[in-house]
N, C-alpha and C positions, 0 to 999 in steps of 0.2 A: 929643677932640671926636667925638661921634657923626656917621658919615656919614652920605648919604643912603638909601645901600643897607640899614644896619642902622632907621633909623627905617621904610624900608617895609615890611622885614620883622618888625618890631613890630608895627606897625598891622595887617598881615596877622594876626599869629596874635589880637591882640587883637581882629579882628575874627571869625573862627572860633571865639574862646573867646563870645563877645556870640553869634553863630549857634545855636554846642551849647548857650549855657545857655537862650536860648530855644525850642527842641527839645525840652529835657528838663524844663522848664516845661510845657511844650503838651502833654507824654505825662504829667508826671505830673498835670497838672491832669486829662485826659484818664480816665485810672487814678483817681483819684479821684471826678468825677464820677458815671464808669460803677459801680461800688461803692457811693456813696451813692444811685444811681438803684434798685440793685438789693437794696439795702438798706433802704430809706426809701419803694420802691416796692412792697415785697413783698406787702403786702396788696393794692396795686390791681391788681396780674398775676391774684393768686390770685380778687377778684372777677370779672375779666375771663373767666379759666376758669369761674366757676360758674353765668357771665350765660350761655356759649356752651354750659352745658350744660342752661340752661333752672334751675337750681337757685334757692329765695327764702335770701334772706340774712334769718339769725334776726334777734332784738329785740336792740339793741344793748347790753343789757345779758345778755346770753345765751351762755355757754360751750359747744360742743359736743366732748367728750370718745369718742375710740372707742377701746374695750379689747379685746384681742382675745386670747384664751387659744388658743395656737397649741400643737400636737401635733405638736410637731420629733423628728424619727429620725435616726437616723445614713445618712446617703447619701439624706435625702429631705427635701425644704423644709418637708411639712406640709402640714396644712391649720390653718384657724382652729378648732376645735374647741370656741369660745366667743366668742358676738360680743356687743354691748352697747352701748348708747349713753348717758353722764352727759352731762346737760343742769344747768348749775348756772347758777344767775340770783344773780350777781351782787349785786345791788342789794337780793334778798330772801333771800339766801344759804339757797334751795331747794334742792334736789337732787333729779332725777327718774331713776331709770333705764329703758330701754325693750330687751328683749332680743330678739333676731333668731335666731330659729331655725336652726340651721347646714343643717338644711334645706329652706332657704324658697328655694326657685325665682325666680330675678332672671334678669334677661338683664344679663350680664357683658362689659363691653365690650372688643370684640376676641375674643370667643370663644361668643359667643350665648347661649342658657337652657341655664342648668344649677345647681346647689346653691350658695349662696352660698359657703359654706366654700368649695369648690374656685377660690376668687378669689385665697385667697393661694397657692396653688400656681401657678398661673397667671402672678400678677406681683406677690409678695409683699402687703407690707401698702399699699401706695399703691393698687392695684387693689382690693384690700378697701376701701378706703374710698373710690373712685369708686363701688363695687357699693354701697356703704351710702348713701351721698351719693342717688344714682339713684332706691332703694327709698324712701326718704323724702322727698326733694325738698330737701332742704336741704343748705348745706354743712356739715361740720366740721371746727374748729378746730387738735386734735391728735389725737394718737392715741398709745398707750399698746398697747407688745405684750411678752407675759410668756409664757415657754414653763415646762413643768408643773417645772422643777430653779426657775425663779425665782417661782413659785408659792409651793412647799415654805418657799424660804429668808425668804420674803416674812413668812409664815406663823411662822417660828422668829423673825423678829427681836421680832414681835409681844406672843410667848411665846404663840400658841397660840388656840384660839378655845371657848369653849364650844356644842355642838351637842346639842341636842334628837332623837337620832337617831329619826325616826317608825318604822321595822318594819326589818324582819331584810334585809340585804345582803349578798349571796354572789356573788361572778362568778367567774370564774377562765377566761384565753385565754392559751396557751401561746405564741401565737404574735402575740401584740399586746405595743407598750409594750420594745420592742428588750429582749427576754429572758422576755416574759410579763409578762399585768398578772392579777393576783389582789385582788379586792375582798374582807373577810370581814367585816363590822359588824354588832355587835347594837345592837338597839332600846336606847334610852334617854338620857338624859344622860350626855353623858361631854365629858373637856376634849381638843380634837383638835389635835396638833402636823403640821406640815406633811403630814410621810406618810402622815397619816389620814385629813387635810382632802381632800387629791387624790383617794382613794378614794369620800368622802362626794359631793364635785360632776362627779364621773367618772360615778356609776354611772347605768346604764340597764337598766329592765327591760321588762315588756311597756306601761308609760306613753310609751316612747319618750324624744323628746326635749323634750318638752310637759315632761314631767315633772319633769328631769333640769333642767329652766329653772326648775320652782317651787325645789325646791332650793337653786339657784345664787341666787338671786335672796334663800330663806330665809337663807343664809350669810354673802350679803353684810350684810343687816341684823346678823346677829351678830358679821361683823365690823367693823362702824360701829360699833358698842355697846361692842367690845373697844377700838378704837382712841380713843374720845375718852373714857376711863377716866383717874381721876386718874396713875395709874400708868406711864401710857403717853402722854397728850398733852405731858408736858412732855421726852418720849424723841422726838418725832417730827423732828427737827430728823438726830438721829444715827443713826434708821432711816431715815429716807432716803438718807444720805449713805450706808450701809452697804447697802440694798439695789438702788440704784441703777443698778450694774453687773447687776442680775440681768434689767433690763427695759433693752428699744429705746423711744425715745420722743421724740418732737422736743421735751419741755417741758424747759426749764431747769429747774435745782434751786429757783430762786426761787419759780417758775411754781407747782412740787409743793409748795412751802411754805406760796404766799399759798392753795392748793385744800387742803391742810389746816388753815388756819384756818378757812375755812368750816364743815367737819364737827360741828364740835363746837352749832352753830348750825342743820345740816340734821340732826341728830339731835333735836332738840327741834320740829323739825316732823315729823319723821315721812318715813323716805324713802321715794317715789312711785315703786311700783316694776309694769311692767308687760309686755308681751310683744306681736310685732308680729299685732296679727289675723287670724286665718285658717281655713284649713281641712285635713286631710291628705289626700292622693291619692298614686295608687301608681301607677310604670308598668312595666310585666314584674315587680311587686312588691319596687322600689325607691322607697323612701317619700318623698314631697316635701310639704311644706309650701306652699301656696296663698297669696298674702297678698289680705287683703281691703285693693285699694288705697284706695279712697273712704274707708272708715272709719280707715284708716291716716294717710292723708294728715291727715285731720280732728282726730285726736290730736294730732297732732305739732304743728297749727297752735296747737292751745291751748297745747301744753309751750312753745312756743318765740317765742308771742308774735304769730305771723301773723295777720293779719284775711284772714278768710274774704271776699277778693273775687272778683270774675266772673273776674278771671284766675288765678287758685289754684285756683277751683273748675274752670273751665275745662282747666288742667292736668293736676288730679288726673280728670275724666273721660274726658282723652284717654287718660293712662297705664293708666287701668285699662283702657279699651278695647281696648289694647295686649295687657294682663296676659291679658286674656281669648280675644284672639283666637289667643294663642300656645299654647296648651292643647291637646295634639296629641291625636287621636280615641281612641288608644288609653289616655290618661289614665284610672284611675275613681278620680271624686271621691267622698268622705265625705261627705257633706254637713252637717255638724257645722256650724252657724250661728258664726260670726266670734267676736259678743259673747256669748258661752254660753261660748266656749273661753280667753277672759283667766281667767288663773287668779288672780294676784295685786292686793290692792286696797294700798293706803295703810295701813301699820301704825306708830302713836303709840309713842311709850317709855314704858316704865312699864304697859304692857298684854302678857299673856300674845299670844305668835308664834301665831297661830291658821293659819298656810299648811300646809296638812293636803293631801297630793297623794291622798286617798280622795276630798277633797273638790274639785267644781269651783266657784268662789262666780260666782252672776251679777250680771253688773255693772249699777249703779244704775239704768240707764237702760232695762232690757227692764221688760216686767211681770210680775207675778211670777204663776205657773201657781196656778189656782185651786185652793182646798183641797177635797180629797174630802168629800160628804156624812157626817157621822159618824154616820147612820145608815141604811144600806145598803138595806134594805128601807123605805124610802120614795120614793115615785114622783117621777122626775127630772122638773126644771120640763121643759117641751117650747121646742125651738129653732126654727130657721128652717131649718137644716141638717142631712140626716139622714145617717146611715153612708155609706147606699150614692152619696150624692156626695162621697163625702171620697176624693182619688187619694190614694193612699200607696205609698212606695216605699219596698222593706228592702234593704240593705247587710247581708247576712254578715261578721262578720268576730270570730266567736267560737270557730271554727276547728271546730266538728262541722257537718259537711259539708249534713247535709238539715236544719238546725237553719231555714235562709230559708224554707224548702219549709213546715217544720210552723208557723212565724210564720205563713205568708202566708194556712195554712190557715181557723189562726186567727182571723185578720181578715176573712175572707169570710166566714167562718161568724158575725161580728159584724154583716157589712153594710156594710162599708167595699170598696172599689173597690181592688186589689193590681195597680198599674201596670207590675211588675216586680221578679224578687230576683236582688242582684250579688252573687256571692264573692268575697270577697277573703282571701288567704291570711297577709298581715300583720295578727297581733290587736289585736282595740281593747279596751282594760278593759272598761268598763260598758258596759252597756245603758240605749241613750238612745232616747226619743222627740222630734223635732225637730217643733213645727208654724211653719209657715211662714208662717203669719196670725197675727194678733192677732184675727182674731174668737173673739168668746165662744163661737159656735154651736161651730163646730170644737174650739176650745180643750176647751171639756165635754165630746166625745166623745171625747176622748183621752184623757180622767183613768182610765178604769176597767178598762185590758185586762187581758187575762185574764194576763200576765205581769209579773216586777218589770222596771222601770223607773225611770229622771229625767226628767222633762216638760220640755224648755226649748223655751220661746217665743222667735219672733223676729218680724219684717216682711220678707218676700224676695217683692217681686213679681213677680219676673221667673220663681218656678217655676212647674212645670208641674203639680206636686204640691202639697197641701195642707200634708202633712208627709212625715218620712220618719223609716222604724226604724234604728237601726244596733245591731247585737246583738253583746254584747261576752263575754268568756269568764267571765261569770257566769252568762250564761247556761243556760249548761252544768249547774251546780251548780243548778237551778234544779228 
């Protein structure tokens, strides 16, 4: 017969075990919840962050993708050395891209204005894409980063890309690229395997990085072309599984899968490929990229779906107001008009690659520079506006030193007003004439100088000048 002593000491432990099992109920319910909060809440955290950083959440049918080609060395984190933004809708399975000059001037948070690229050295790729987030106004979704060994491999799994090389490519730096980087490319078609392709969207010459984005940009379409090939869409399942390891990225395998079905459906639209607008300027002649925010802002509202309201617009005048008043004295600007400088339009399949970096195309919406009289010796209609009220401003930067001096001459001795000539010691290719009006009167006096020349038209009322030269190292040969 059980005494009393043993049933109280039953009941005791049996009540201790009733105690811990509810304890460990309460922590594991606990542990639980906290996980599915943090799991199931992850997107309202991440809106909360975007609301507190002023950012519009795209069209709910809208992917935002940032690739970053990052220039990793041994004993140094890098910078981005390629930045990019896919925009994929979902619903019309579009695809746009919008490329970010690595040196386009943001204020980087925590560390103030300075080149965007120097944001993943700063705080790897999550600060790159607060700096890209900021610059555009929007948030994005993932991000996709590939250093130039997962490039290459990217490249081999594909079997390669064929490239249209436009003119002759030579570089060679002894002391770049942890051992030396050597470019050597000649012009023409040829089929380019990894080691090739790195050379081809690496190189830069006096086009800068303007340039070196038509490129990237032409490449990419070549390799969309290559990838939804019979030969290769039905491989895509096991190149990604194979090159997977060569990229950081928060998308699952899934993610990369369901974004390569897409492709083969934003190839038959044509992918929309563009660049962020702007202008270059240089300070102690280290070259920066300007962005034009308002027209920026304005792009990205169409890619992504934003209605252009009082408070977007509102936004985008404050931030450019920003952009502008940060612009330190010693800055000189180029004044190379915004929409003159997109290089890349929309190119169909089935249509020869027409992105020619000799060429700049202007985009649909300026007007297009009136044609010369085609015959000379007939007496020009008469205007409202004559020479000598046209202010013009020259920018050197064709590198022979009195080259602004004998322009400016030039232009007085036409009857035009010379407000001033800047040198600047980084070259610019061509020589361009900018007018800053859309009046006809002005426009017609600028068709006939005595120099070659590209005419591009814009609307900028806020200059002081009518238009302005910028003389580029053709000049020279001139």
């Amino acid at each position: 017969m059980t005494s009393r002593l043993e049933k109280r000491l039953e009941n005791q432990r049996s009540q201790r075990v009733k105690v811990w099992s509810i304890l460990l109920m309460l922590i594991l319910f606990t542990l639980v919840a906290t996980a599915s909060y943090l799991w199931f809440s992850g997107g309202t955290l991440e809106k909360a962050r975007r609301n507190a950083a002023g950012l519009i959440s795209p069209g709910s049918n809208k992917v935002n993708i940032l690739v970053m080609g990052v220039d990793e060395r041994q004993e140094d984190v890098g910078r981005s050395d390629t930045l990019f933004l896919l925009t994929v809708d979902t619903k019309t399975n579009a695809v746009s891209l919008l490329s970010v000059p690595r040196d386009t001037r943001v204020k980087i948070p925590g560390h103030g204005w300075d080149k965007i690229n120097s944001a993943f050295a700063y705080g790897g790729h999550k600060l790159s894409q607060e700096a890209v987030e900021d610059l555009l106004g929007i948030g994005i979704d993932y991000y996709i980063k590939i250093n130039f060994a997962g490039f290459k491999k990217i490249i081999d799994a594909v079997g390669g890309v064929d490239i249209n090389v436009e003119k002759r490519m030579h570089y060679a730096d002894p002391y770049d690229d942890n051992g030396g980087l050597y470019i050597d490319l000649k012009p023409g078609l040829q089929h380019m395997d990894g080691a090739t392709a790195i050379q081809y969207v690496r190189y830069r010459d006096e086009e800068g990085d303007i340039g070196r984005i038509g490129r990237q940009q032409k490449f990419m379409k070549a390799m969309l072309k290559e990838v939804i090939s019979p030969a290769i869409i039905t491989r895509i399942p096991s190149i990604i599984q194979e090159v997977v390891g060569a990229i950081d990225t928060n998308m699952s395998t899934s993610e990369m899968l369901n974004l390569a079905k897409i492709l083969n459906e934003a190839y038959k639209q044509g992918l929309q490929t563009d660049m962020v607008p702007g202008k270059p300027a240089y300070i102690n002649d280290i070259s920066y990229w300007l962005p034009d925010i308002s027209l920026l802002r304005t792009h990205v509202a169409q890619i992504e779906g934003i209605p252009l309201d009082n408070r977007y617009r509102e936004t985008s005048r404050r931030m450019a107001g920003e952009y502008q008043n940060s612009i330190p004295r010693e800055m000189k600007v180029t004044e190379a008009p915004a929409k003159a400088l997109q290089l890349i339009k929309p190119v169909k399949p089935n249509k020869p690659d027409k992105t020619n970096l000799e060429e700049k195309p202007k985009p649909p919406d300026q007007p297009a520079p009136p044609p010369r009289p085609k015959q000379p010796d007939a007496p020009a209609a008469k205007t409202s506006a004559e020479p000598a009220r046209i202010r013009i401003d020259i920018v050197n930067a064709s590198g022979v030193a009195d080259a602004g001096e004998k322009v400016a001459a030039l232009l007085r001795n036409e009857g035009f007003e010379v407000t001033g000539v800047t040198n600047i010691t980084a070259p610019y290719k061509n020589t361009v004439v900018v007018s800053n009006t859309t009046d006809s009167a002005v426009v017609n006096h600028l068709t006939g100088l005595p120099f070659k020349y590209s005419l591009q038209v814009t609307k900028d009322d806020s200059k002081s000048t009518q238009a302005t030269v910028v003389l580029g190292t053709d000049y020279a040969n001139q």
